[in-house]
C-alpha positions as CSV (number, residue, x, y, z in Angstrom):
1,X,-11.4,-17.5,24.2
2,X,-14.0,-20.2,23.1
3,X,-13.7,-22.1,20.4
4,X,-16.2,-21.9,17.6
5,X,-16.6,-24.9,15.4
6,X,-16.8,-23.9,11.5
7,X,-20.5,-25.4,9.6
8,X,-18.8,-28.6,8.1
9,X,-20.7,-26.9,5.0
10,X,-18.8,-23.2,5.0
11,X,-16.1,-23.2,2.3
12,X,-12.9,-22.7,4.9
13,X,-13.7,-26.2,6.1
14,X,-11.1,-29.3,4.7
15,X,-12.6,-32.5,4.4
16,X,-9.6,-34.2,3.6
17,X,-8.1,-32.5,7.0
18,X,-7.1,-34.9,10.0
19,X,-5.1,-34.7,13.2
20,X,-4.0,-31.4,13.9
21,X,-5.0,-29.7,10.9
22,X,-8.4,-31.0,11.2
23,X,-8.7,-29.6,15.1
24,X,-7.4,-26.3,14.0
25,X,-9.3,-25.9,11.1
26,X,-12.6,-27.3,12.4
27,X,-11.6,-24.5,15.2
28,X,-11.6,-21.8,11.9
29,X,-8.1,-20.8,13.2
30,X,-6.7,-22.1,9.4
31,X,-8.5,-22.2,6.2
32,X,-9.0,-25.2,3.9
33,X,-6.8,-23.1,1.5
34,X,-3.7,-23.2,4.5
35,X,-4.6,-27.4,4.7
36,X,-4.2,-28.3,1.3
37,X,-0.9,-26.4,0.5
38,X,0.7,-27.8,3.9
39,X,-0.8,-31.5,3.0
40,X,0.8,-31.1,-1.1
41,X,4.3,-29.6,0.1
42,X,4.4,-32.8,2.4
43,X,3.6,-35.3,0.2
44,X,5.8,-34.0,-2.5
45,X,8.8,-34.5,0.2
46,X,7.6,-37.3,2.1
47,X,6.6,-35.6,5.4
48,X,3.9,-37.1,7.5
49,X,4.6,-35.1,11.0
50,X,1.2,-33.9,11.9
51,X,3.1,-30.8,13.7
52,X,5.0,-30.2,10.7
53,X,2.3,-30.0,8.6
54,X,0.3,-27.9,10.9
55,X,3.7,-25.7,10.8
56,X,3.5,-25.3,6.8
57,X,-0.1,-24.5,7.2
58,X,0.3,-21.4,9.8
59,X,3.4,-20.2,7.2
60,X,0.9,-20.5,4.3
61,X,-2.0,-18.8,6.6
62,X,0.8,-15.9,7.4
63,X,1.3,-15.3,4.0
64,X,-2.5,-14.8,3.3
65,X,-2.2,-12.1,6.4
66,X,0.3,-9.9,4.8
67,X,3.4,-12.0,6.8
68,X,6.8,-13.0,5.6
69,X,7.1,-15.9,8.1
70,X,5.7,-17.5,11.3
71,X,7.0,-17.0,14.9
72,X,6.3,-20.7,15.9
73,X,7.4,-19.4,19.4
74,X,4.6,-16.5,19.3
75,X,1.9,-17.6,17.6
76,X,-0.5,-19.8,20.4
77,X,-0.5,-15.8,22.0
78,X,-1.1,-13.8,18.6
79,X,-4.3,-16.6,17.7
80,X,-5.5,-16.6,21.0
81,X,-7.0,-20.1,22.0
82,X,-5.4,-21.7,24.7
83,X,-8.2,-25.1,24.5
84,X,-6.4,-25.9,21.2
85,X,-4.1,-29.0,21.4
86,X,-0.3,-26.5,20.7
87,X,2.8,-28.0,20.1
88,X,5.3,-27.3,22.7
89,X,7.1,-24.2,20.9
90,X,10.5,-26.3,21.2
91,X,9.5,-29.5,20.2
92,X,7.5,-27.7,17.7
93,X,10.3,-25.8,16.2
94,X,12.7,-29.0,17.0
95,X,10.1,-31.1,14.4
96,X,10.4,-28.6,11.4
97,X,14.3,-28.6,12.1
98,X,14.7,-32.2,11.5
99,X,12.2,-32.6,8.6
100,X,13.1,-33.7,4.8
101,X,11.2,-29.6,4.3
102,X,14.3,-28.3,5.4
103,X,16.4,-30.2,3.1
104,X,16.9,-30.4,-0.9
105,X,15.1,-29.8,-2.4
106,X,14.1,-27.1,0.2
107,X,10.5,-26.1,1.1
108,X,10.8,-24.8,4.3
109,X,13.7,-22.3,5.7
110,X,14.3,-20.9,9.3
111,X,15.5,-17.6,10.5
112,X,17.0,-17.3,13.8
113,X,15.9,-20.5,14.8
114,X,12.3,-19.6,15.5
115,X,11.0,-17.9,12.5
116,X,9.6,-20.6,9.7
117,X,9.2,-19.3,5.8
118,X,8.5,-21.2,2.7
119,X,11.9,-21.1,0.6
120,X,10.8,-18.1,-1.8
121,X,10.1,-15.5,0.4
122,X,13.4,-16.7,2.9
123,X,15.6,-16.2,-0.6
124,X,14.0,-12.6,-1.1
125,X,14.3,-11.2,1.8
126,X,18.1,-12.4,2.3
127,X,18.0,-10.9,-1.2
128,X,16.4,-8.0,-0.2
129,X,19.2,-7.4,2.9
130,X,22.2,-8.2,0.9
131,X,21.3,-5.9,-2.3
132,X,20.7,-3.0,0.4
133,X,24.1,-4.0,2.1
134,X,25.7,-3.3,-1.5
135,X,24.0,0.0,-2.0
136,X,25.3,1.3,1.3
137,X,28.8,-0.2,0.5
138,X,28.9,1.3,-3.1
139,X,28.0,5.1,-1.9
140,X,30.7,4.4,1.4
141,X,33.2,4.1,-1.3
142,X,32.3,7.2,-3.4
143,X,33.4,11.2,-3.2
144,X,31.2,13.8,-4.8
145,X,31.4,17.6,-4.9
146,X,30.6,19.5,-2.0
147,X,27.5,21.7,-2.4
148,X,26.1,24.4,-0.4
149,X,22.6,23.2,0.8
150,X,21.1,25.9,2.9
151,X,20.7,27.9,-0.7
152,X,17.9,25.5,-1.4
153,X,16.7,24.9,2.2
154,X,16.8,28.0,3.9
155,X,15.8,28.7,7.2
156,X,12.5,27.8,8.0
157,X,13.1,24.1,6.0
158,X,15.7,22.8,8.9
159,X,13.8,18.8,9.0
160,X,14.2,19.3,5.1
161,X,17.5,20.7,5.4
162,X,18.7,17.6,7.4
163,X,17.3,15.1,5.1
164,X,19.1,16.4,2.2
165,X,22.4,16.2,4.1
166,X,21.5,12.5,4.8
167,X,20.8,11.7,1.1
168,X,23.5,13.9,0.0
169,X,25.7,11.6,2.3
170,X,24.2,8.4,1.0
171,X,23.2,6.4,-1.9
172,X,20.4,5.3,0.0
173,X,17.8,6.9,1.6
174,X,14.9,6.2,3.2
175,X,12.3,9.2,3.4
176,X,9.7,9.5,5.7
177,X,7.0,11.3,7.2
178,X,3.1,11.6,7.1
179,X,1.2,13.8,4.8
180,X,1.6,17.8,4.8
181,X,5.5,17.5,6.0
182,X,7.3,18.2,2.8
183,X,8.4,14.9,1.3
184,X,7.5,16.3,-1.9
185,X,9.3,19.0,-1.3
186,X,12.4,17.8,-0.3
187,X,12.3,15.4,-3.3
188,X,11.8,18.1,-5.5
189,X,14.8,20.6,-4.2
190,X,17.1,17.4,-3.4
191,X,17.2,16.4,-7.4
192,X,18.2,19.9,-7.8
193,X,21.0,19.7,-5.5
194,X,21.9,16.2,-7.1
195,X,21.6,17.4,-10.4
196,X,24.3,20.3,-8.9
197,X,26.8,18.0,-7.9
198,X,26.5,16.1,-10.8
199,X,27.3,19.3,-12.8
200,X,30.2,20.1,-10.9
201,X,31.3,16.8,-11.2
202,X,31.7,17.6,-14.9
203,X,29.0,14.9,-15.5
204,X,26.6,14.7,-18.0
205,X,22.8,15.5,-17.3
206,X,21.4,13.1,-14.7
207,X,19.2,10.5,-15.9
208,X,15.6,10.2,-12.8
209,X,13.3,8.2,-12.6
210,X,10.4,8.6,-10.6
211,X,8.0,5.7,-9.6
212,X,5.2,4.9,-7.3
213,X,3.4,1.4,-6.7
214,X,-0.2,2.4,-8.6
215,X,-0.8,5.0,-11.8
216,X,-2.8,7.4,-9.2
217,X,0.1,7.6,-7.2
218,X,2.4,8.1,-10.0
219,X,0.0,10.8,-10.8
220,X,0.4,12.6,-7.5
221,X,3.6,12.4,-7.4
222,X,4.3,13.9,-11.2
223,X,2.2,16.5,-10.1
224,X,3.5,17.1,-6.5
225,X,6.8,17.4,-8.0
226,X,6.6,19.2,-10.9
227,X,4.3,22.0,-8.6
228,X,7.9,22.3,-6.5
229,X,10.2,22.4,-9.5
230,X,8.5,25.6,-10.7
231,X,9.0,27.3,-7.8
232,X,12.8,26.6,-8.2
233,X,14.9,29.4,-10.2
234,X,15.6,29.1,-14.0
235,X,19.1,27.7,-13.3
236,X,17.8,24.6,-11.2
237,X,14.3,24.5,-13.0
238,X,16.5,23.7,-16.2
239,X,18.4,21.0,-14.3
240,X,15.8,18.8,-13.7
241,X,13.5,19.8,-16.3
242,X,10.9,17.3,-17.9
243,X,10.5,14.8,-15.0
244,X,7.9,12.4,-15.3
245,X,6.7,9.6,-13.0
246,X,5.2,6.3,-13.8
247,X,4.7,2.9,-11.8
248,X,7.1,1.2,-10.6
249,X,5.8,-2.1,-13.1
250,X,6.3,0.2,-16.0
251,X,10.0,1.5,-14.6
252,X,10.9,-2.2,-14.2
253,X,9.4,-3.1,-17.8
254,X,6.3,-5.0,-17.7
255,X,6.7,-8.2,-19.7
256,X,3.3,-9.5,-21.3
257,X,4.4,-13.3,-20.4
258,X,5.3,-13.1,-16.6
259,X,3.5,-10.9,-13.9
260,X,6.7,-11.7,-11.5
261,X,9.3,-11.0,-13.6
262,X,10.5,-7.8,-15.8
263,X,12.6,-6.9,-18.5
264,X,14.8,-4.8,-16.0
265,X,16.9,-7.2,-13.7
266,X,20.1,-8.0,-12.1
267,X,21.9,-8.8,-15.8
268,X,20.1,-5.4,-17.3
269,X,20.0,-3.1,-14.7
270,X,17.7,0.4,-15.0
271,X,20.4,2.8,-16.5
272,X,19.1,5.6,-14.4
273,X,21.6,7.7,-11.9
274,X,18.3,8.9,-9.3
275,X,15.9,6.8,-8.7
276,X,12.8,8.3,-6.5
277,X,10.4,5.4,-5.3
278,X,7.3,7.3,-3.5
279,X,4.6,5.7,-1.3
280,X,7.3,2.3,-0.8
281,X,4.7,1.6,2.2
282,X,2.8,-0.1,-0.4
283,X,5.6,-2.0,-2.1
284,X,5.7,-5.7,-1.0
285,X,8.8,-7.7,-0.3
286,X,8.9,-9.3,-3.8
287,X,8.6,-6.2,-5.5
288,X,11.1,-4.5,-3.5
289,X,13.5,-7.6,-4.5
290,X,12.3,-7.1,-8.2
291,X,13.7,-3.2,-7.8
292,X,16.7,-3.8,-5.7
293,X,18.2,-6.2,-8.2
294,X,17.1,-3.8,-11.0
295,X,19.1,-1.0,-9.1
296,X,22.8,-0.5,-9.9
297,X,25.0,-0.1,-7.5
298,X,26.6,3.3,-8.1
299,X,22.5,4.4,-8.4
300,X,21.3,6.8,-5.8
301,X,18.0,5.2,-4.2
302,X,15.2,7.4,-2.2
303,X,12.9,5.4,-0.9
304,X,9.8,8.0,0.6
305,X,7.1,7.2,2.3
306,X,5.2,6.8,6.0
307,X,5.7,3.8,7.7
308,X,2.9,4.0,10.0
309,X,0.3,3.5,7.0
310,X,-0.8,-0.2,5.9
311,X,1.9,-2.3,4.7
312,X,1.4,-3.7,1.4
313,X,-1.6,-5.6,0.3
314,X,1.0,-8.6,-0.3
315,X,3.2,-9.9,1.8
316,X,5.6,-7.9,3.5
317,X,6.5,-4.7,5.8
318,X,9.2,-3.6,3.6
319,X,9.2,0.3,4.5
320,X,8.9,-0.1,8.3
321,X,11.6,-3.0,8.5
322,X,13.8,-0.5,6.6
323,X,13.2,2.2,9.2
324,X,13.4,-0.2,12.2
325,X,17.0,-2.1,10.4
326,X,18.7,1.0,9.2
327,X,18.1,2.9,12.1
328,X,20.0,0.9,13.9
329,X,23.0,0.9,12.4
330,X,25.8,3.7,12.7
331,X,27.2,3.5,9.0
332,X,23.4,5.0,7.5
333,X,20.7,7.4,8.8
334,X,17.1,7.5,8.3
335,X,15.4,11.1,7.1
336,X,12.4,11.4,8.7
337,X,10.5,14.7,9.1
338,X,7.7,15.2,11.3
339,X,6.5,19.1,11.8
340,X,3.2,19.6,9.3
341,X,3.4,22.1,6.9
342,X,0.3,21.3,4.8
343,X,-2.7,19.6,5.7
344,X,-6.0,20.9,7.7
345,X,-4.6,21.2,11.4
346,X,-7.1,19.6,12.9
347,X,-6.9,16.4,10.7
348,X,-2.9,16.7,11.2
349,X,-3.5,16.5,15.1
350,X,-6.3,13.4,14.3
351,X,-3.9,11.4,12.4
352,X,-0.9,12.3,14.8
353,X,-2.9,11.0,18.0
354,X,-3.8,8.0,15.9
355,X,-0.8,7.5,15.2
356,X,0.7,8.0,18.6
357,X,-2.3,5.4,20.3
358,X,-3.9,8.0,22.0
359,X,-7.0,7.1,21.9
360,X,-9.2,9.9,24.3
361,X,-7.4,12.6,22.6
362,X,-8.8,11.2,19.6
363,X,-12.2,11.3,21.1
364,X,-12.0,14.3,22.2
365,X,-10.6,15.7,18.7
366,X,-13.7,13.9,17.1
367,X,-16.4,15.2,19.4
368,X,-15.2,18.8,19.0
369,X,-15.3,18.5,15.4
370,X,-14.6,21.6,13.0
371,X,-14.6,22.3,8.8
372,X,-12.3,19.7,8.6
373,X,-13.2,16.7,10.8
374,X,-17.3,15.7,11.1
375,X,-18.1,12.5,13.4
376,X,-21.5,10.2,12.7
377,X,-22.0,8.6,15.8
378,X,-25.7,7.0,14.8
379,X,-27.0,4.1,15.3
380,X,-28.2,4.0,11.8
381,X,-25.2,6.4,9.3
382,X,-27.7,6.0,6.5
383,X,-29.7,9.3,6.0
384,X,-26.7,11.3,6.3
385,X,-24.4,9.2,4.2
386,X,-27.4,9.7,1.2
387,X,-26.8,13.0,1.4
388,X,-23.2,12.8,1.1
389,X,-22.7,10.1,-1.6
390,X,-25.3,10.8,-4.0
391,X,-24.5,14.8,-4.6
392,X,-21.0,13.1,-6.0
393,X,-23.4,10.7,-7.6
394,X,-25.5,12.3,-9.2
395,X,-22.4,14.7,-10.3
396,X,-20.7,12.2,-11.9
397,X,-23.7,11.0,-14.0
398,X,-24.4,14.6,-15.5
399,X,-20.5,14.7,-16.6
400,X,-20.2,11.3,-17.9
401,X,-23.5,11.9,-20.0
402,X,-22.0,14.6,-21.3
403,X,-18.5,13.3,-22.3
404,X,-16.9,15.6,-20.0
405,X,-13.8,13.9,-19.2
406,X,-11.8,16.4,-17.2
407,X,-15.4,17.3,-15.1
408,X,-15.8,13.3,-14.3
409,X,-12.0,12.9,-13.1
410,X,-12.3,15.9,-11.3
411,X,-15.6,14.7,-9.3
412,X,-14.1,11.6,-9.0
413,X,-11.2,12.8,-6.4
414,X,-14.0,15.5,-4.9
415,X,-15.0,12.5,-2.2
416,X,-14.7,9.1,-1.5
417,X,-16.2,6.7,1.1
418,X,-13.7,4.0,2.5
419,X,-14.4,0.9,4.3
420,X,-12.3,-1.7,5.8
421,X,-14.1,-4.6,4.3
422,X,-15.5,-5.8,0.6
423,X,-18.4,-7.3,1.8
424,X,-21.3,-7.2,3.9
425,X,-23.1,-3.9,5.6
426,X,-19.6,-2.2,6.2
427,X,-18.3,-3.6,2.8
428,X,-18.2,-2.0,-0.4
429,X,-20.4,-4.2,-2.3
430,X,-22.9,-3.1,-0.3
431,X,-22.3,0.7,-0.6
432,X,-21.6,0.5,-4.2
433,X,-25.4,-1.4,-4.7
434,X,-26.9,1.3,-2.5
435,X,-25.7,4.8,-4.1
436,X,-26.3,2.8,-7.5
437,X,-29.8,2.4,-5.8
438,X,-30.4,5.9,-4.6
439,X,-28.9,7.2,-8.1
440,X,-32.1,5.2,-9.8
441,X,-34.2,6.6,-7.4
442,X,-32.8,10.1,-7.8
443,X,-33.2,10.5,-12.1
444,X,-35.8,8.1,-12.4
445,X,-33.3,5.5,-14.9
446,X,-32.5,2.4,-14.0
447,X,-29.5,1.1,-14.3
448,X,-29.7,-1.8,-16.4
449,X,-26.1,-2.4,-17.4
450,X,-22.9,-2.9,-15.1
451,X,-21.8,0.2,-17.7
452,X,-23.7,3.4,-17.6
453,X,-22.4,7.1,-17.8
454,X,-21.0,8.3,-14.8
455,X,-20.1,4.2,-13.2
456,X,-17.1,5.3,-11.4
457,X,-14.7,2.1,-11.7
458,X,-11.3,1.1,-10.1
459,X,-8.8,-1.1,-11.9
460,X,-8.3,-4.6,-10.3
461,X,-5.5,-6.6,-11.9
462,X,-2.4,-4.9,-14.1
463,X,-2.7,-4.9,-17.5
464,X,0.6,-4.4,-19.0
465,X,-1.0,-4.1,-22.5
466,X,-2.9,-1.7,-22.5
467,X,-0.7,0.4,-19.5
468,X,-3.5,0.1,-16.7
469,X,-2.9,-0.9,-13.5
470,X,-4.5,-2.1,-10.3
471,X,-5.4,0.6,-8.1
472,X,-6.0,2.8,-11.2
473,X,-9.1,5.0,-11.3
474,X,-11.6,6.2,-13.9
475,X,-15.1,7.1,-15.1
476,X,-17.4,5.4,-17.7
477,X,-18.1,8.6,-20.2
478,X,-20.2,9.0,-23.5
479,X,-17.9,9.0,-26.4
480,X,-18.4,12.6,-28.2
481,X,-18.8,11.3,-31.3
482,X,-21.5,8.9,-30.2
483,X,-24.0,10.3,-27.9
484,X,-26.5,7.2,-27.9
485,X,-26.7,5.8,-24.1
486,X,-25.4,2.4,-25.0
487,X,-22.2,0.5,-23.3
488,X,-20.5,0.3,-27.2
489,X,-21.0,4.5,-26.7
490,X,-19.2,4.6,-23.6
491,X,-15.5,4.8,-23.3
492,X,-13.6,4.5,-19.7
493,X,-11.4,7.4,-19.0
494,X,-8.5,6.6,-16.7
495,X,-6.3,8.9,-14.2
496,X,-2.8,8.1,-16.4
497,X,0.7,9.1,-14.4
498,X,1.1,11.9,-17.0
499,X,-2.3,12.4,-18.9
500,X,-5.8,10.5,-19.1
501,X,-6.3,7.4,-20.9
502,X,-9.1,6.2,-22.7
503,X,-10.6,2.6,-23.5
504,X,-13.9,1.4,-24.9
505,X,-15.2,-0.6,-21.8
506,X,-14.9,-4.3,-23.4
507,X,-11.2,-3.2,-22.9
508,X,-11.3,-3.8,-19.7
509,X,-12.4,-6.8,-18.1
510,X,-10.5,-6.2,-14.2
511,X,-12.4,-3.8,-12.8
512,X,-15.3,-2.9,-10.0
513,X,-17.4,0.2,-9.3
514,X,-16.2,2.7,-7.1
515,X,-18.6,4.6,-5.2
516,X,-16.9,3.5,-2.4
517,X,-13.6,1.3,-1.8
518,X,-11.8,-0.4,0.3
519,X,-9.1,1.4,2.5
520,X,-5.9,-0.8,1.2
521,X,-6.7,0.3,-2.3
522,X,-7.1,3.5,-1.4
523,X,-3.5,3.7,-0.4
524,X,-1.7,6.3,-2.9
525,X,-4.5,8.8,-2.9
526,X,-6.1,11.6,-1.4
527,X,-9.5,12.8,-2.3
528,X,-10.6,16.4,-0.9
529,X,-13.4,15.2,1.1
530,X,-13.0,11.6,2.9
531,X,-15.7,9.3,4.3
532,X,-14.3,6.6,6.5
533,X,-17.1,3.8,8.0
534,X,-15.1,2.0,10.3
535,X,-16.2,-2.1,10.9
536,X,-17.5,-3.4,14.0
537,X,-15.0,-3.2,16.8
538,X,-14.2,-7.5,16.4
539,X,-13.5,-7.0,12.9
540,X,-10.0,-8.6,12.3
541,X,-9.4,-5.4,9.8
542,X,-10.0,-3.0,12.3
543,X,-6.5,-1.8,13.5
544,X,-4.6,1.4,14.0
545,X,-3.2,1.6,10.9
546,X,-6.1,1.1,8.6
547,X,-8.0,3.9,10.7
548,X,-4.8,6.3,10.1
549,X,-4.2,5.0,6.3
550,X,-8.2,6.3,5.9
551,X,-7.6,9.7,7.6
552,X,-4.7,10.9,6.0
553,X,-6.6,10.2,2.6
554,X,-8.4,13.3,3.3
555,X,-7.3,16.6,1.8
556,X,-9.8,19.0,3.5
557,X,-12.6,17.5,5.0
558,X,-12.6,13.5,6.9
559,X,-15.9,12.2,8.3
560,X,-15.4,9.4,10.6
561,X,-18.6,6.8,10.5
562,X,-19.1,4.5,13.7
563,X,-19.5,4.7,17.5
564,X,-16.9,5.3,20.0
565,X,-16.2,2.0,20.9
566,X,-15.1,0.9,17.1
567,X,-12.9,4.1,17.4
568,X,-11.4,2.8,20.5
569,X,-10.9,-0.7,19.1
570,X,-9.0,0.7,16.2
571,X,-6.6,2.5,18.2
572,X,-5.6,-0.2,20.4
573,X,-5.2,-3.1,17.7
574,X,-2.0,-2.9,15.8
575,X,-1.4,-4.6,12.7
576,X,1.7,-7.0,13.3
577,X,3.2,-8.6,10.5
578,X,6.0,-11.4,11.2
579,X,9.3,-10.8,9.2
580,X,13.2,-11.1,9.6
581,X,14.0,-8.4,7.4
582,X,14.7,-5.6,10.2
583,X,17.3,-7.9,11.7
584,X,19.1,-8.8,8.7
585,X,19.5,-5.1,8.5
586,X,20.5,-4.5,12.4
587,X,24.4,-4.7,12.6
């Protein structure tokens, strides 16, 4: 690969840099961002070892990746330029070994002699391994009723069947399995085989909880379950009546001083006996630490999601080293199901060949197309994207002006477009100007305001005051009792766990338009009809699990925008994020 010199100009570039950092920073390999942490943490301890520091500055550019760690040992292959002046991996490795970094007080930490992490994520994912190892200990320890499963999984649910054995067996469980193969539904009969043996155990009624990373997944998931409990006979429905589920920041108790911290902790643990954690792909390795030592020990955990989505926007892989770690060991089991029950077939075989790197059978599912899958292969997508994105538009407008709350959330999840990047003509600051653009042209207002009726918005940054949280979505709306077209007339209804919520919009400050968004914070969702507009194929985003993330956000209908060769790209990259958690799990 050839090296391309960053503009002294552009904002990645360190003045201060020299030596090594300079080289690979002038090379754009690491940002000034990734300089100036590795050139404070050595000064603060003294270090001066250009190869150290260079170290420091590939752990900090990890962490901006989504990675626990570095594999010094790995990473000249992963970045790709052989002309840059590497360290010997040994020498390299030998260097950080023998710095004052690795001493007190400690800055940098190595796992398994190779793997290099600043001393706060090495402490939570140790934490993360040993709070697991006591939940499996804790439930080896324990006897509980027999029950008779089949009576709730009869044939027909065999996958299900099995993972309820496993749970039943376990206090905890990891759940997985893509969309449409009954994780909801084995959730939803499980607590009322739980809630059985807790009867028979002559124990009072269980306390659940059920959590998921945003408020539009808690949302789902109240719904998802609740839609399974009522098909449940009066005895079981009464069992686990009035479940509700709410994010896993409110579960843990928000605290208005600290985003990092929460009222619920290892000296006040959550009192709950079931604890039901859904889409944990998105959970990172510091909130998974936050929960674990939240969790006590006697506490059943289910842990449910698919591993094969995006990991977390934060650092961490947390779902997939749990599948990799505890499937490995003898003393717990892993429930995975894997035969579709919902879900449009033909987007269940798109996502399954995606999933499986199979790249011309996903070419070949695309070009034969069908109700449910539609591919733009032009070399300009913007006519027929118009025609999708503005109907939605132009929807949205009519209910807003109108103060028609339940009509506007309702549009809202009819379609969305995704894109892999913020910025630029596959970004979503892009997309969101245009439809705002072909929405002026369309009615003949402009839009004068960042508020109007109909602006479609998604929450950016929690905030624990006033219950919203990021990844939360919502529409601007005229307030019924104030029909003038002004921003102090508009009020922002958003998509709660259990019911809307409503804000006047100088409420909230942390938060962008939505006509389209970006694939990681679409994670948790589903809309009915999916656009995906997939980046160039030598986009750094573009990888098999952002193009299977997008898919299975379709309910009924995904439209897959780009050529053939971006579709091939995305197969074939895999997002590879560098952690020790999997092994501290492995027996």
């Amino acid at each position: 690969m050839t090296i391309e010199v960053v503009d002294p100009a552009d904002w990645r570039q360190a003045a201060s840099a020299s030596g090594p950092l300079r080289t690979f920073n002038e090379a754009g390999v690491i940002d000034a961002a990734d300089v100036h942490v590795a050139q404070r943490l050595a000064a603060m301890s003294g270090e001066s070892d250009p190869v150290v520091l260079l170290a420091i500055a590939f752990v900090v550019r990890a962490l901006r990746g989504g990675s626990v760690c570095v594999d010094l040992s790995t990473i000249e292959a992963q970045v790709g330029i052989a002309e840059l002046p590497w360290p010997a991996a040994g020498e390299w490795l030998a260097a950080v070994r023998a710095s004052p970094l690795v001493g007190s007080p400690t800055v940098l930490r190595l796992h398994e002699d190779n793997l290099v992490y600043l001393d706060r994520y090495w402490r939570e994912e140790q934490q993360v391994a040993d709070d697991i190892a006591a939940l499996l200990a804790a439930r080896a320890s324990a006897s509980s009723p027999a029950i008779e499963v089949n009576r709730l999984f009869p044939p027909g649910y065999e996958e299900q069947r099995a993972a309820a054995k496993i749970a039943l067996a376990q206090g905890l469980t990891v759940l997985t399995g893509g969309p449409g193969t009954g994780k909801t539904t084995t959730v939803a009969r499980l607590l009322a085989l739980f809630a059985e043996q807790a009867q028979l155990a002559g124990k009072a009624r269980l306390r659940i909880a059920l959590a998921a990373p945003t408020g539009k997944a808690a949302a789902r998931l109240h719904e998802a379950v609740q839609s399974q409990i009522d098909k449940l006979d009066a005895v079981d429905q009464q069992r686990v009546r009035g479940l509700q589920a709410t994010t896993l920041h409110r579960l843990l108790g928000s605290r208005p001083d600290t985003s990092s911290r929460f009222r619920h902790h290892r000296g006040n643990r959550l009192p709950h006996d079931v604890i039901v954690i859904d889409e944990t792909s998105m959970v990172s390795l510091t909130m998974m630490a936050r929960l674990l030592e939240a969790v006590r020990p006697q506490t059943r955990l289910l842990l449910v999601g698919d591993p094969d989505q995006l990991a977390s926007v934060e650092a961490g892989a947390v779902l997939a080293d749990l599948v990799d770690g505890l499937g490995a060991r003898h003393d717990t089991h892993v429930a995975a199901l894997r035969r579709l029950h919902r879900f449009g077939e033909s987007i269940g075989q798109l996502a399954a060949a995606i999933r499986g790197g199979d790249a011309d059978r996903v070419v070949e599912i695309l070009r034969a197309g069908d109700d449910h899958i539609e591919w733009i292969n032009a070399a300009d997508p913007t006519p027929q994207l118009r025609n999708v994105l503005l109907p939605q538009a132009l929807e949205l407008r009519h209910a807003g002006a109108l103060g028609d709350t339940a009509a506007a959330l309702a549009t809202l999840d009819e379609q969305r477009l995704l894109c892999a990047h913020r910025r630029g003509p596959y970004g979503i600051a892009h997309w969101n100007h245009q439809v705002q653009r072909w929405l002026t042209e369309a009615t003949g207002e402009p839009i004068w305001s960042s508020w109007y009726a109909g602006r479609p918005v998604l929450v950016t940054a929690n905030d624990y005051g006033l219950g919203v949280y990021n990844g939360d979505t919502g529409v601007a709306v005229l307030d019924g009792t104030n029909r003038a077209a002004t921003p102090g007339a508009l009020r922002v209804v958003i998509a709660g766990a259990q019911e809307p919520l409503k804000f006047a919009t100088s409420r909230l400050s942390d938060v962008e338009t939505m006509h389209a968004m970006t694939i990681h914070k679409s994670q948790g969702s589903q809309a009915d009809d999916v656009t995906v507009l997939l980046p160039p194929a030598d986009s750094r985003l573009l990888t098999r699990e952002l193009f299977y993330t997008a898919v299975t956000r379709a309910a009924r209908k995904v439209r897959i925008v780009g050529p053939e060769c971006d579709v091939r790209a995305a197969i074939a990259r895999r997002a590879i994020r560098a952690t020790g958690l999997r092994s501290r799990l492995q027996p």
